[in-house]
VOGU-3710 file (C-alpha; in Angstrom, 3 decimals, decimal comma):
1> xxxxxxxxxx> 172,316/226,131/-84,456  175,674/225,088/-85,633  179,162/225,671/-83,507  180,188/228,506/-85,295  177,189/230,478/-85,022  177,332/228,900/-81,009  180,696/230,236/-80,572  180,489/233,504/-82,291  177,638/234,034/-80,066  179,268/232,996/-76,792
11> xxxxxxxxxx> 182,315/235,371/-77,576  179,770/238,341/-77,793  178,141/237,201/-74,645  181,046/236,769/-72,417  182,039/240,686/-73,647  178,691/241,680/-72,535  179,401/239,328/-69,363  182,237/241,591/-68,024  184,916/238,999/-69,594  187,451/240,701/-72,842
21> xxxxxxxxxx> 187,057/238,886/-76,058  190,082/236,802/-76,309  192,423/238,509/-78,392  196,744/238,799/-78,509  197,717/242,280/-79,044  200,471/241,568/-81,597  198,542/239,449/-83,692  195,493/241,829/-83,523  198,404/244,365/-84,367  199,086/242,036/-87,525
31> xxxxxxxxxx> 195,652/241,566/-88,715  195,113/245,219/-88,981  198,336/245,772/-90,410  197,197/243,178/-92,999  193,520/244,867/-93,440  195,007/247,694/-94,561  197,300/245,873/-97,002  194,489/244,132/-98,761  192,738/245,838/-101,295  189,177/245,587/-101,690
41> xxxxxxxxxx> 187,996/243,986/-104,751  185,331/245,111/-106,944  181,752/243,217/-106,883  178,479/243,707/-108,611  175,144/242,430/-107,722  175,027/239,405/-109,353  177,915/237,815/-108,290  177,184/238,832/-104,974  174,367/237,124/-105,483  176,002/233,755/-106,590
51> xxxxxxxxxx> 178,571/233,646/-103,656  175,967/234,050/-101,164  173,800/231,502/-102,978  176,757/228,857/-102,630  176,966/229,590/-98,981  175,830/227,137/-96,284  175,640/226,855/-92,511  178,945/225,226/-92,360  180,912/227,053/-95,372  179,624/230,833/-95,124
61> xxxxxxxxxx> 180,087/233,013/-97,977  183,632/234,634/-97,820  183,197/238,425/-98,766  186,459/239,531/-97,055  187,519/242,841/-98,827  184,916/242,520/-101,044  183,783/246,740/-102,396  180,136/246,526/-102,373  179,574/250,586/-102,113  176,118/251,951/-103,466
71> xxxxxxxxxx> 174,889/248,708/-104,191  171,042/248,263/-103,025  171,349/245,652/-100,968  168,042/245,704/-98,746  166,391/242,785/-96,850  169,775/240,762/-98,285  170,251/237,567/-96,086  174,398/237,537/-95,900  174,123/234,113/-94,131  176,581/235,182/-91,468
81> xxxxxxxxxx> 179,643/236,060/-94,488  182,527/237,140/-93,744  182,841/240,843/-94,607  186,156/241,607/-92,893  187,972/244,847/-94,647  185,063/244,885/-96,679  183,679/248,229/-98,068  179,519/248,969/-98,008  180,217/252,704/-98,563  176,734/254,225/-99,111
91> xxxxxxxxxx> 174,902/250,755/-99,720  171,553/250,203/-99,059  171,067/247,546/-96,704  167,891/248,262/-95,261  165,708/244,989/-93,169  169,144/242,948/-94,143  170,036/240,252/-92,061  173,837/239,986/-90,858  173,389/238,100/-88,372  176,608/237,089/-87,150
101> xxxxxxxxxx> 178,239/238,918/-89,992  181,947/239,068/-89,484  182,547/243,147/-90,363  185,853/243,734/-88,574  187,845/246,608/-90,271  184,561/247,240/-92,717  184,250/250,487/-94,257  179,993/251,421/-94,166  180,345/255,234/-93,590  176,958/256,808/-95,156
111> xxxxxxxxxx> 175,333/253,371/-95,502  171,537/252,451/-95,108  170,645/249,819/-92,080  167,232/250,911/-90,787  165,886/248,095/-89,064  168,588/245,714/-90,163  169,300/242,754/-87,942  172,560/243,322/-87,144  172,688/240,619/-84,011  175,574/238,685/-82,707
121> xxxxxxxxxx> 177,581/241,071/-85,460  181,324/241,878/-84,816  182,064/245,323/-86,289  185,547/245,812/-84,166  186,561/248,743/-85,658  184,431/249,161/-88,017  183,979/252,789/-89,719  180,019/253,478/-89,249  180,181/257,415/-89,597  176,972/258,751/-90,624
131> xxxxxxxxxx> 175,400/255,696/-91,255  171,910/255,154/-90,677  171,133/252,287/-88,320  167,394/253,370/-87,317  165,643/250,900/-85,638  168,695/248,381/-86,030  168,762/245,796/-83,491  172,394/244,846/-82,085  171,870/242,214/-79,937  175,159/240,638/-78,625
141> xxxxxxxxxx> 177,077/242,872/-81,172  180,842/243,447/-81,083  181,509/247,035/-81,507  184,537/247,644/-79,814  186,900/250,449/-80,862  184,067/251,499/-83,981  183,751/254,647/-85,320  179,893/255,841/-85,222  180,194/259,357/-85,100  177,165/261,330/-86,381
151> xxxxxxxxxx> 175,642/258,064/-86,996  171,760/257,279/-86,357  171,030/254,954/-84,016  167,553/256,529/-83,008  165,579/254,008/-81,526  167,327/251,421/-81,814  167,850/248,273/-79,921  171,472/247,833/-78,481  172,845/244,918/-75,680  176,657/245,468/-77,134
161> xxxxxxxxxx> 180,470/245,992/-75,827  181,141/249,410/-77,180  184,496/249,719/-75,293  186,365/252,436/-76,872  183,670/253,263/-79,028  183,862/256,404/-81,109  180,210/258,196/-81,003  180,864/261,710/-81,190  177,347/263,758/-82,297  175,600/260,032/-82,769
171> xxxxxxxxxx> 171,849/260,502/-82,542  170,547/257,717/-79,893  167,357/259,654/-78,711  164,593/256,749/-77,512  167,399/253,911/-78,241  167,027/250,996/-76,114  169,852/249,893/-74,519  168,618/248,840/-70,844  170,186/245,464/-69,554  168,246/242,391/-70,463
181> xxxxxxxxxx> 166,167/241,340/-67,384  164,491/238,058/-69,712  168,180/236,578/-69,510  168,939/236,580/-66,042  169,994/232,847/-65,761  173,153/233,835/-67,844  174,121/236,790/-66,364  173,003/240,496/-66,537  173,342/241,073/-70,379  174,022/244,802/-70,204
191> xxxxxxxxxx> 175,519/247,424/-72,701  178,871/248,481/-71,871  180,251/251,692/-73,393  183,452/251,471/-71,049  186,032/254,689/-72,481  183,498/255,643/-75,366  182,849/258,783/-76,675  180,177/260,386/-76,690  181,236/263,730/-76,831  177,899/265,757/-77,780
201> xxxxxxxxxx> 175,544/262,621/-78,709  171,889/262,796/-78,655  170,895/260,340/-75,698  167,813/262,071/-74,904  164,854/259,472/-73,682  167,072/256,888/-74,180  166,768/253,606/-71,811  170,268/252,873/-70,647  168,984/250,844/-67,514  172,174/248,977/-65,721
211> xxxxxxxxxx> 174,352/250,092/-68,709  178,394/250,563/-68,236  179,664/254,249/-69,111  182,942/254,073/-67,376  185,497/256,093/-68,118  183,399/257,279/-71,047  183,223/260,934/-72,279  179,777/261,868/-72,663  180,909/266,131/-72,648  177,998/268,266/-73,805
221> xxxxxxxxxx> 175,682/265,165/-74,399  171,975/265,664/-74,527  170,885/263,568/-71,666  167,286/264,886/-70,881  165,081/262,006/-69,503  167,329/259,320/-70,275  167,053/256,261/-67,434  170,248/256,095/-66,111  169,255/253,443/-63,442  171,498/251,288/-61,767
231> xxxxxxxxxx> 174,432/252,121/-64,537  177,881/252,727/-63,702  178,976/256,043/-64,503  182,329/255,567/-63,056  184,631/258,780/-63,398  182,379/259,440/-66,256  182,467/262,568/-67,920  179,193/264,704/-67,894  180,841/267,973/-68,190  178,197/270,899/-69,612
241> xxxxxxxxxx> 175,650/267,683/-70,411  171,825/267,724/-70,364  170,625/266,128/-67,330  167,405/267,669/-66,796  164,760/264,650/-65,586  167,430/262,595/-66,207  167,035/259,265/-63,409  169,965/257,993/-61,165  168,419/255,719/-58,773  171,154/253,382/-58,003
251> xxxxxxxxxx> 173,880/254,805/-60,450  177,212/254,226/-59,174  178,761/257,799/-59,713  182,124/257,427/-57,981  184,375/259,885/-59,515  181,707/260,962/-62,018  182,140/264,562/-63,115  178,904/266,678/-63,133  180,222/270,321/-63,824  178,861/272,632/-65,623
261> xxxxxxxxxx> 175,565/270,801/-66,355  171,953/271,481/-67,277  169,460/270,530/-65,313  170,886/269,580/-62,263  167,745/270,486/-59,968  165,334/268,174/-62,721  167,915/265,350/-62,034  165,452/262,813/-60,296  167,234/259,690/-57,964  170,333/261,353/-57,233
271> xxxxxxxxxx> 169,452/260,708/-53,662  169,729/257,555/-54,343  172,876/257,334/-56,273  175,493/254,975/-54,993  178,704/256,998/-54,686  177,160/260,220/-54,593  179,053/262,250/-52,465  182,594/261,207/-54,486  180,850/262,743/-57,901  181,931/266,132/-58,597
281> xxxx> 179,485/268,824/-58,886  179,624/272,508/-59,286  179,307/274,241/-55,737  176,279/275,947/-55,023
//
């Protein structure tokens, strides 16, 4: 493994660590400013093809702003390009591998990634809206301040830093996104979905073992068996959500907000719940 792909990884580790990616405001300011400057540049297949092709471990493929919408794309190795400001409207990129892609600013509203390997990926704001990610793995992924409303992210596999996240009416029924217990010597690698919303998403069944919802908005979600084990739900937002057989063994639900929800006699572990009595419920 080279020192790029080393690094790249280590950023999206220390994220799902507890630690910010490094970043300076103004020049983060800057680069968006100049995202939204560039214009993306027309390219078919084939010389997609031939600019991956000349790509190598230490030189990847530089796709920055590149329009690849509608293009069928599927089981495509991108050999960790950069994609930044680069549009996938509507492509098919089904079993690709972007494995520590660089999508930052990327455009892939409507695009195909069922069971696409999407690990150690940055999309930082990233516009995912209605794209299918079925199955996807996002292992280590950046996803920080994305947009993945009414996106589908059914059973799929997600250890990621979601701060900010936008995931109004995403589907995430069955996803997996429990912490990590097979990397314990590094640290609990855990999802963290710190002032997300979730306003309305489908979360029902879904493993979120240990994961980080604070602050988060999750208003009207569909929550019904979900594992909400050990997570921190702090000041979370729950209001008119699905709870029923929802588990909160361990949850840390100081300041949580529990009004108006379904379910709340099916809610299994809230004895157990750390913080419990500074939650808000309805009174009985």
């Amino acid at each position: 493994m080279r020192m790029e792909r080393l690094w790249i990884l280590a950023l999206a580790l220390g994220a799902l660590l507890g630690f910010t990616p490094a970043s300076n405001a103004t020049a983060g300011s800057l680069g968006l400013i100049a995202a939204l400057d560039t214009p993306a540049v027309r390219i078919d297949l084939a010389e997609l093809k031939t600019r991956i092709a000349g790509g190598t471990e230490d030189s990847p493929p530089d796709l920055s702003h590149a329009d690849l919408s509608g293009l069928v794309l599927d089981s495509m190795d991108f050999k960790r390009a950069k994609l930044t400001g680069a549009r996938l409207v509507n492509a098919k990129l089904r079993g690709a591998n972007l494995f520590t892609c660089d999508l930052t600013d990327a455009v892939l509203t409507g695009a195909d990634l069922t069971k696409a390997n999407m690990d150690g990926t940055v999309l930082r704001r990233a516009n995912l809206e209605r794209a299918n990610l079925e199955g996807a793995s996002l292992f280590a992924t950046i996803v920080e301040a994305a947009n993945l409303s009414g996106a589908n992210l059914a059973h799929t596999r997600i250890i990621g830093y979601l701060r900010g996240a936008k995931l109004v009416g995403t589907d995430l029924r069955n996803a997996n996104i429990g912490a990590d217990p097979g990397n314990q010597s590094m640290g609990v690698m855990r999802a963290t979905f710190v002032g997300a919303d979730l306003s309305g998403a489908n979360l029902t069944a879904a493993n979120l073992f240990k994961a980080d919802f604070s602050h988060a908005t999750l208003t009207r979600a569909r929550m019904a068996g979900a594992d909400l084990r050990n997570a921190d739900l702090i000041q979370a937002d729950f209001t008119g959500a699905d709870l029923t057989g929802a588990r909160l063994d361990q949850a840390n639900l100081d300041g949580a907000i529990f009004t108006n929800i379904v379910g709340r006699a099916q809610l299994k572990g809230l004895e157990r719940a750390r913080n419990a009595d500074k939650a808000v419920f309805d009174a009985h």
